[in-house]
C-alpha positions as CSV (number, residue, x, y, z in Angstrom):
1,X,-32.5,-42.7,45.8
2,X,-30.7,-45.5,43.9
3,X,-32.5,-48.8,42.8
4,X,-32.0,-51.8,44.6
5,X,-32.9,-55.5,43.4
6,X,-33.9,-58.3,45.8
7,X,-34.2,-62.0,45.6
8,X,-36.1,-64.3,47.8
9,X,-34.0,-67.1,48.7
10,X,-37.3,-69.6,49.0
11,X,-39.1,-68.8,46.0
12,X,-36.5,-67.1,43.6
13,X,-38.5,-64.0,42.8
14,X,-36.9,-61.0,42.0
15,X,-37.9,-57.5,43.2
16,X,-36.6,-53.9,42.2
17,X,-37.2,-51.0,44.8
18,X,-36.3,-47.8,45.3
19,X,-35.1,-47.1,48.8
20,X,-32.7,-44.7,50.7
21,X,-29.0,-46.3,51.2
22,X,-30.2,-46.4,54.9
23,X,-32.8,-48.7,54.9
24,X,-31.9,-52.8,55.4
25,X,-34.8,-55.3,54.3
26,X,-33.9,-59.0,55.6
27,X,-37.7,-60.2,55.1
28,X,-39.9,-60.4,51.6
29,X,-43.0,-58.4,53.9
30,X,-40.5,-55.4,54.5
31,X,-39.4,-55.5,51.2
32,X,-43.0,-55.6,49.6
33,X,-44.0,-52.9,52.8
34,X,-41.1,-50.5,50.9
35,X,-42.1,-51.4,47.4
36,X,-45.8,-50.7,47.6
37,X,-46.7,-54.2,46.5
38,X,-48.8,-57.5,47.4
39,X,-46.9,-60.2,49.1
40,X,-48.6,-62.8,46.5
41,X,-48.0,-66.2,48.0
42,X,-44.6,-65.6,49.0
43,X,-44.4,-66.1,53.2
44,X,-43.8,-62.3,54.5
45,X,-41.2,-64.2,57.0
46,X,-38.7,-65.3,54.1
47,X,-35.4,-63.9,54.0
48,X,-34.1,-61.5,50.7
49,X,-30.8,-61.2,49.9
50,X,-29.8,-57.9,48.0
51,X,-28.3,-58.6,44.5
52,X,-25.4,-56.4,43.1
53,X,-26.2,-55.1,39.7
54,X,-24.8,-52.7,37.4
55,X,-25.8,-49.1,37.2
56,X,-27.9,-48.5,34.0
57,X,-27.0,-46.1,31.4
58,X,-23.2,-46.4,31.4
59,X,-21.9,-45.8,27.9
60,X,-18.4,-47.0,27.2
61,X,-16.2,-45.0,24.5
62,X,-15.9,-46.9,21.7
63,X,-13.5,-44.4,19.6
64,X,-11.7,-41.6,20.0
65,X,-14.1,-39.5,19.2
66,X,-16.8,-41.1,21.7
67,X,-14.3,-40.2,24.4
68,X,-13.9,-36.3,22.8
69,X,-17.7,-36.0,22.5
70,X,-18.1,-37.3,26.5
71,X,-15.5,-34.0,27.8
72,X,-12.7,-37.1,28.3
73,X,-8.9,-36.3,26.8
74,X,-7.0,-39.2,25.8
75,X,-3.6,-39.8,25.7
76,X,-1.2,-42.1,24.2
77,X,2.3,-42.9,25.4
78,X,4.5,-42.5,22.6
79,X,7.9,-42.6,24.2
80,X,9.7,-42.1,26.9
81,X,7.8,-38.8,28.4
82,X,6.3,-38.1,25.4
83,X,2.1,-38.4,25.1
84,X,0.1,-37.9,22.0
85,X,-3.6,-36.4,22.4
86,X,-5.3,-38.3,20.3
87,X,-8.5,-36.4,20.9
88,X,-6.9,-33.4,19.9
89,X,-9.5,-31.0,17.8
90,X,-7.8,-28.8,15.1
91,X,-5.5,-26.3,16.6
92,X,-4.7,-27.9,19.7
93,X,-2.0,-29.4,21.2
94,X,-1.0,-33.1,19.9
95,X,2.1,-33.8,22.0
96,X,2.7,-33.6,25.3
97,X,6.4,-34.3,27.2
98,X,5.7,-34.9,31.3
């Protein structure tokens, strides 16, 4: 089940809950009900508005080699139909024509 992250639009208080894509929370008391929590002295009847956030743990290649090391093949365009592998180990292929 992915993470979703909430904001009340009265009191600014941000939430994070875990939840099936299925389920729709308009109201902080259904999203506390789903999260397991205390309401605190937010009104249950104020409205949440789902926040778009990126997914954690994304690495982004750096180098060739990062993109080697992920199981990615890179290639360059050299000329006109011609593409150089420049993740190419020892032994393979360097050039490719389309």
């Amino acid at each position: 089940m992915p993470i979703y992250v909430y904001r009340c639009l009265d009191t600014n208080e941000v939430l994070e809950v875990l939840h099936p894509i299925s389920c729709t929370i308009h109201t902080w008391g259904e999203l506390c009900e789903v999260a397991q929590c205390d309401l605190g002295g937010t009104d249950a009847k104020a409205p949440v508005k789902r926040l778009i956030t990126a997914p954690g743990g994304v690495v982004v290649p750096k180098s060739d080699s990062d993109y080697k090391s992920m199981g990615f093949t890179k290639l360059v365009r050299r000329g006109k139909g011609l593409y150089e592998n420049v993740t190419a180990n020892e032994g393979e292929q360097r050039f490719i024509e389309a």
